[in-house]
KESE-710885 format. One record per residue (C-alpha): residue in one letter; x, y, z. Coordinates in Angstrom, 3 decimals. Example, Ala and Ser with C-alpha at 12.3 -4.5 7.8 and 13.67 -1.06 7.14 Angstrom:
// KESE-710885
<atom A, <12.300, -4.500, 7.800>>
<atom S, <13.670, -1.060, 7.140>>
// end
This chain:
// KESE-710885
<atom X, <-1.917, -32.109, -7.590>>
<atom X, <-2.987, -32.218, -10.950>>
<atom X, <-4.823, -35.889, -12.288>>
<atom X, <-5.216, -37.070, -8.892>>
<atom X, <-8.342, -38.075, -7.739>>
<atom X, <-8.722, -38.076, -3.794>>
<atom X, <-12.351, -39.407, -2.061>>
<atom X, <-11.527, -38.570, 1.282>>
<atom X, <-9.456, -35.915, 3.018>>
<atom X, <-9.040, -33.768, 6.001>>
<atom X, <-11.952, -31.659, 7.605>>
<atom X, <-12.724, -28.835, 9.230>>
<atom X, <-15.934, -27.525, 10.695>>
<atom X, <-17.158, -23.728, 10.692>>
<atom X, <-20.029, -21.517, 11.682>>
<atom X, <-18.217, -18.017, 11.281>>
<atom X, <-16.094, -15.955, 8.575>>
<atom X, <-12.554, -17.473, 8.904>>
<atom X, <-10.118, -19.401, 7.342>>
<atom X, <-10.867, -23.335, 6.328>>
<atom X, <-6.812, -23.679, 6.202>>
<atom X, <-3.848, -21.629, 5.732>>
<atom X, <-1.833, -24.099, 3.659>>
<atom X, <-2.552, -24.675, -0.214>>
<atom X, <-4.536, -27.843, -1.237>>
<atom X, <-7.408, -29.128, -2.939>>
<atom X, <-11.371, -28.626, -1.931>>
<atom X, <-12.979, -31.664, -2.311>>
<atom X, <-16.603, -30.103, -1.423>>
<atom X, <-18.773, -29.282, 1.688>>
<atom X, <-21.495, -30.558, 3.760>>
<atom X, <-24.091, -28.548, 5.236>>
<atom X, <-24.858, -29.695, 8.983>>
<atom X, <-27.548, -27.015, 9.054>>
<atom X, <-28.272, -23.480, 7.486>>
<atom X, <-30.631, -20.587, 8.384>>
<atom X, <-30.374, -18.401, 5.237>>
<atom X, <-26.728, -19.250, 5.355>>
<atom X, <-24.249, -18.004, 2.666>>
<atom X, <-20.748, -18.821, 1.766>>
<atom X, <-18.130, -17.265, -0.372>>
<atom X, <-14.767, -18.712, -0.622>>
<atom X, <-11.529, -17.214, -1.635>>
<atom X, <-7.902, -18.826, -2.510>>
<atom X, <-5.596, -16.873, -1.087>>
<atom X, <-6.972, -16.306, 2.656>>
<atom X, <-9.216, -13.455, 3.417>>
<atom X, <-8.060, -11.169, 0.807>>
<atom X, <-7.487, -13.718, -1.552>>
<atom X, <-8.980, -14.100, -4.814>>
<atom X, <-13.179, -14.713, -4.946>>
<atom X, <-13.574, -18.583, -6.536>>
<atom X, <-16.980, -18.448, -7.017>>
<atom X, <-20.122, -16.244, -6.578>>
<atom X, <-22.461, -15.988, -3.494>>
<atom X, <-23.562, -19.504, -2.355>>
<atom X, <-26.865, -20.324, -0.712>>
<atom X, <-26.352, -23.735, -0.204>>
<atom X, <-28.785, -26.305, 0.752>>
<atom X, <-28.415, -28.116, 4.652>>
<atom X, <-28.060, -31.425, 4.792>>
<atom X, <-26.644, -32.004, 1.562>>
<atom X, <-22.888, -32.427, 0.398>>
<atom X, <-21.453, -30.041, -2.103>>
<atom X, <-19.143, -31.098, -4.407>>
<atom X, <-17.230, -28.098, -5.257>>
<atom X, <-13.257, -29.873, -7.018>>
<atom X, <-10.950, -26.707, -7.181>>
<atom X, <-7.337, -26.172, -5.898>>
<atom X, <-6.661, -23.485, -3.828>>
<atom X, <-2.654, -21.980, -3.691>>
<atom X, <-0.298, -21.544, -0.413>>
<atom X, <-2.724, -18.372, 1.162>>
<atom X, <-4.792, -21.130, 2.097>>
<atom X, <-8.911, -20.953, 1.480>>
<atom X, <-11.067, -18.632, 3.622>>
<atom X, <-14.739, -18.545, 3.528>>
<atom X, <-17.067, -15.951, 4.145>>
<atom X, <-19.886, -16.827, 6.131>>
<atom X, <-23.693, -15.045, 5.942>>
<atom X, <-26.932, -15.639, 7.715>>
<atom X, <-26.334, -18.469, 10.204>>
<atom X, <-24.533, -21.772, 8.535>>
<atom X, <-22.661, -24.668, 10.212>>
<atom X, <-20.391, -26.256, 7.604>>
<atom X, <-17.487, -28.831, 7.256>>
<atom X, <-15.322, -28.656, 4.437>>
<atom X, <-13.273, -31.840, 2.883>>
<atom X, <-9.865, -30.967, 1.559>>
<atom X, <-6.351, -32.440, 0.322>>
<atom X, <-3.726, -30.644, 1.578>>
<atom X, <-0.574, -30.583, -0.649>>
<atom X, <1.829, -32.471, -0.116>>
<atom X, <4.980, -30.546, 1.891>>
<atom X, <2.835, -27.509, 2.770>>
// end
């Protein structure tokens, strides 16, 4: 998926641990509908998958950028506190 830009994508919304989609892709970023100490960590790969970034606190009613391809284990967050979340992502092509 390499020097494609995409500004739009599918979606998903969460509020618990689980997986945003089991196919490989491209996370376009996140908005945060609402957030009560709510934390995310997200990992390529599914739930054992590989950690892409650190503990997020993110802010509600913002959107997160956050431009990173994810392979064909999908991406999983992690959810802490109490967060309701929809993520924007490209899936790849044929997966």
């Amino acid at each position: 998926m390499s020097g494609f830009t995409f500004e739009s994508g599918n979606y998903k919304n969460i509020t618990a641990t689980g997986a945003v989609t089991a196919n490989a892709g491209a996370l376009l970023g996140f908005y945060v509908n609402s957030s009560t100490a709510g934390t995310l960590v997200l990992r390529d790969g599914g739930a054992g998958g590989t950690v892409m970034n650190g503990t997020l606190t993110p802010a509600a009613g913002a959107f997160h950028r956050f431009p990173a391809n994810f392979g064909a284990g999908g991406l999983h967050a992690t959810v802490g506190g109490a967060i309701d979340v929809t993520f924007f992502y490209v899936p790849t092509p044929g997966s």
